[in-house]
PyMOL commands that place a pseudoatom at each C-alpha (Angstrom):
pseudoatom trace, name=CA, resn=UNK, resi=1, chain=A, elem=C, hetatm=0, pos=[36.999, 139.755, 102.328]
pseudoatom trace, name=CA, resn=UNK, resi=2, chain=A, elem=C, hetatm=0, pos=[35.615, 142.674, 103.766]
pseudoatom trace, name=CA, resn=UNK, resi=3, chain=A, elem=C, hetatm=0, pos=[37.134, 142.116, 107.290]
pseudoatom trace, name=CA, resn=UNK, resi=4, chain=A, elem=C, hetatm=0, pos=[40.780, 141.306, 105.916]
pseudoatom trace, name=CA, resn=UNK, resi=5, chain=A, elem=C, hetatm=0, pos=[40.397, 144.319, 103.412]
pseudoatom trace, name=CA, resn=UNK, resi=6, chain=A, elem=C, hetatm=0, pos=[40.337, 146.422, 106.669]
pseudoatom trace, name=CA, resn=UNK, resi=7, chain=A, elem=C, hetatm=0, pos=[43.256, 145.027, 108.352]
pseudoatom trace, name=CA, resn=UNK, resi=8, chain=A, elem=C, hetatm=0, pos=[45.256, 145.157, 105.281]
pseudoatom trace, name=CA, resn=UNK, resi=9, chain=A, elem=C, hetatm=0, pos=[44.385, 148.784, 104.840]
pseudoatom trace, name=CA, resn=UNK, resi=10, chain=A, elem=C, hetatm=0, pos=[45.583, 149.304, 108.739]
pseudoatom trace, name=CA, resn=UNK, resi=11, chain=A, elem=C, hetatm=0, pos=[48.890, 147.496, 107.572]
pseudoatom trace, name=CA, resn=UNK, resi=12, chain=A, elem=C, hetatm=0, pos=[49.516, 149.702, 104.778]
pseudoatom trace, name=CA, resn=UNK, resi=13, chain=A, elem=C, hetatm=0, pos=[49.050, 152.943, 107.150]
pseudoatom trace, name=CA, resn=UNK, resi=14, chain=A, elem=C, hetatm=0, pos=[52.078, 151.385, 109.364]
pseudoatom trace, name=CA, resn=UNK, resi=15, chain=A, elem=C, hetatm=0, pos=[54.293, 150.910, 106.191]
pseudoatom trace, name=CA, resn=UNK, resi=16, chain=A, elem=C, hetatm=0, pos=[53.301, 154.921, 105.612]
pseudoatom trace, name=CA, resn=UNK, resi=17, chain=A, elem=C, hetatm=0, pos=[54.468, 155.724, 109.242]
pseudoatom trace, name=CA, resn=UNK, resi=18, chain=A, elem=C, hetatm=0, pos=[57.254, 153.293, 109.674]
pseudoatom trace, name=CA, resn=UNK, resi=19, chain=A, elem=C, hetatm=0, pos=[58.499, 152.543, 106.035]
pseudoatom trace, name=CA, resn=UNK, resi=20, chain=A, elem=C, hetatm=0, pos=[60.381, 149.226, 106.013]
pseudoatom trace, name=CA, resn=UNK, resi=21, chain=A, elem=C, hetatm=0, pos=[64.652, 149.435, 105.779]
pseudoatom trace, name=CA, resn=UNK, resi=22, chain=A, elem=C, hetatm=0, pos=[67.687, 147.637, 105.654]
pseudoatom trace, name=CA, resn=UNK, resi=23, chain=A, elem=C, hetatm=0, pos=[68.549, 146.206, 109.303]
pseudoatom trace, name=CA, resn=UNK, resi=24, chain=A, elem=C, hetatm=0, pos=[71.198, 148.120, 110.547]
pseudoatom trace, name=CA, resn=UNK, resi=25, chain=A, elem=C, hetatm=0, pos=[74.298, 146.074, 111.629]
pseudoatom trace, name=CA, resn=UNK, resi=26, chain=A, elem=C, hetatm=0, pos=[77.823, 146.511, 113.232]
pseudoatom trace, name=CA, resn=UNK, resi=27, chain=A, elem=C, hetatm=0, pos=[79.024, 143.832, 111.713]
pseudoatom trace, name=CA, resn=UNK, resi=28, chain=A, elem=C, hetatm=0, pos=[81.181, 143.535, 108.294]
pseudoatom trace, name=CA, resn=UNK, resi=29, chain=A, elem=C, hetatm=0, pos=[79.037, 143.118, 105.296]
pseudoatom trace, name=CA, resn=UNK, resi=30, chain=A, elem=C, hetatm=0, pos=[81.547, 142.169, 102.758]
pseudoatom trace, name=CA, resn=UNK, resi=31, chain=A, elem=C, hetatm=0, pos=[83.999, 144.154, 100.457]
pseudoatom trace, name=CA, resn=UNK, resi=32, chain=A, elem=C, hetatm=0, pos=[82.856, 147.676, 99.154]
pseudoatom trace, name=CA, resn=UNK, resi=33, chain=A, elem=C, hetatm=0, pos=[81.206, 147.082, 95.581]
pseudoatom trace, name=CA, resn=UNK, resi=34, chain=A, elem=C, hetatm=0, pos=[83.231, 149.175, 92.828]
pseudoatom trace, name=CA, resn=UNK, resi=35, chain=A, elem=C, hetatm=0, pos=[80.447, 151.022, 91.801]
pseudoatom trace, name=CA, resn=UNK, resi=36, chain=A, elem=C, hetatm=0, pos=[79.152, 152.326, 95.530]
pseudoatom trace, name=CA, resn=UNK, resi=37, chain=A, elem=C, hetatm=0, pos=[83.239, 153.487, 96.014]
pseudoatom trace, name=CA, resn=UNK, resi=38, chain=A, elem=C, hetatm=0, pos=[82.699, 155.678, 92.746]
pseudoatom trace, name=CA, resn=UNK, resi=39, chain=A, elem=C, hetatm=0, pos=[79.789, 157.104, 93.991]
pseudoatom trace, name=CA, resn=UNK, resi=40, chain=A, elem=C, hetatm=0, pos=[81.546, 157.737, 97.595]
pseudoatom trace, name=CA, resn=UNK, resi=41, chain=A, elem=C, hetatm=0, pos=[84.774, 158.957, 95.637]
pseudoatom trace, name=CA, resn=UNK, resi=42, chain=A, elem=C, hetatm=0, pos=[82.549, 161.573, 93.319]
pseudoatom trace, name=CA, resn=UNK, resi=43, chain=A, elem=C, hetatm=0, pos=[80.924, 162.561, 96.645]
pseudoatom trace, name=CA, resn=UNK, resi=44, chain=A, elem=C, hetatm=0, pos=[84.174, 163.207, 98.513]
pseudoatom trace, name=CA, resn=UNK, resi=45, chain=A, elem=C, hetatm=0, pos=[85.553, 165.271, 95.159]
pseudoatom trace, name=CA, resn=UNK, resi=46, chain=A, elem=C, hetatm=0, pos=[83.012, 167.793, 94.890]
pseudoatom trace, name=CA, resn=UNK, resi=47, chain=A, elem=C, hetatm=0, pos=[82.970, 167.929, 98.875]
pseudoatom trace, name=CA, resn=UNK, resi=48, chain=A, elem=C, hetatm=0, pos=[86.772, 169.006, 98.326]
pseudoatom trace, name=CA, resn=UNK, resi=49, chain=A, elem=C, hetatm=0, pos=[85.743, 172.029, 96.088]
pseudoatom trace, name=CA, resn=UNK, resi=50, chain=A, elem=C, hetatm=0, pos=[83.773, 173.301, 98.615]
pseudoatom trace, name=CA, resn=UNK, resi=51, chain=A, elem=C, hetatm=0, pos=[86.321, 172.593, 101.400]
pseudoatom trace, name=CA, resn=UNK, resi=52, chain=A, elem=C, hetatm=0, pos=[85.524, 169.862, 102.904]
pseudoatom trace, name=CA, resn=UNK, resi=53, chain=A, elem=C, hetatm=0, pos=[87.840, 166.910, 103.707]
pseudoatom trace, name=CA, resn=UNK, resi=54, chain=A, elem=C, hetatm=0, pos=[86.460, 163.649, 104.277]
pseudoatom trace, name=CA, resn=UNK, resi=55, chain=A, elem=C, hetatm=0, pos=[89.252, 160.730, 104.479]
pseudoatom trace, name=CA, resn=UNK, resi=56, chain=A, elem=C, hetatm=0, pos=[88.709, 157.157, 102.523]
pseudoatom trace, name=CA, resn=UNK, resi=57, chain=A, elem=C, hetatm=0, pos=[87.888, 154.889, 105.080]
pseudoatom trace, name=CA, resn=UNK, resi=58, chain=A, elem=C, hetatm=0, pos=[90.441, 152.512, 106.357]
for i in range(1, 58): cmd.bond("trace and resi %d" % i, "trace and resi %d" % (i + 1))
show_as sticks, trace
zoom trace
């Protein structure tokens, strides 16, 4: 075990540097989900208090 335990330690040190993430895609990914256009919605609202404009995406 001793000689996996060290490779698996080295493994763990990548995920440190390089964490993992979603793959990033051009491609459509399905309708927006009701909750994430809240969030985007509340985001663009405040963002209009301080002046800033940001148009719903068509």
């Amino acid at each position: 075990m001793v000689p996996i335990s060290i490779a698996i330690n080295n493994l763990m040190k990548t995920y440190a540097k390089y964490p993992p993430r979603k793959i990033q895609s051009m491609t459509y990914d399905g309708p927006v989900e009701i909750c994430k256009y809240q969030k985007f919605q509340s985001v663009r609202e405040d963002l209009q208090k301080e002046g800033v404009n940001i148009p719903i995406p068509n």
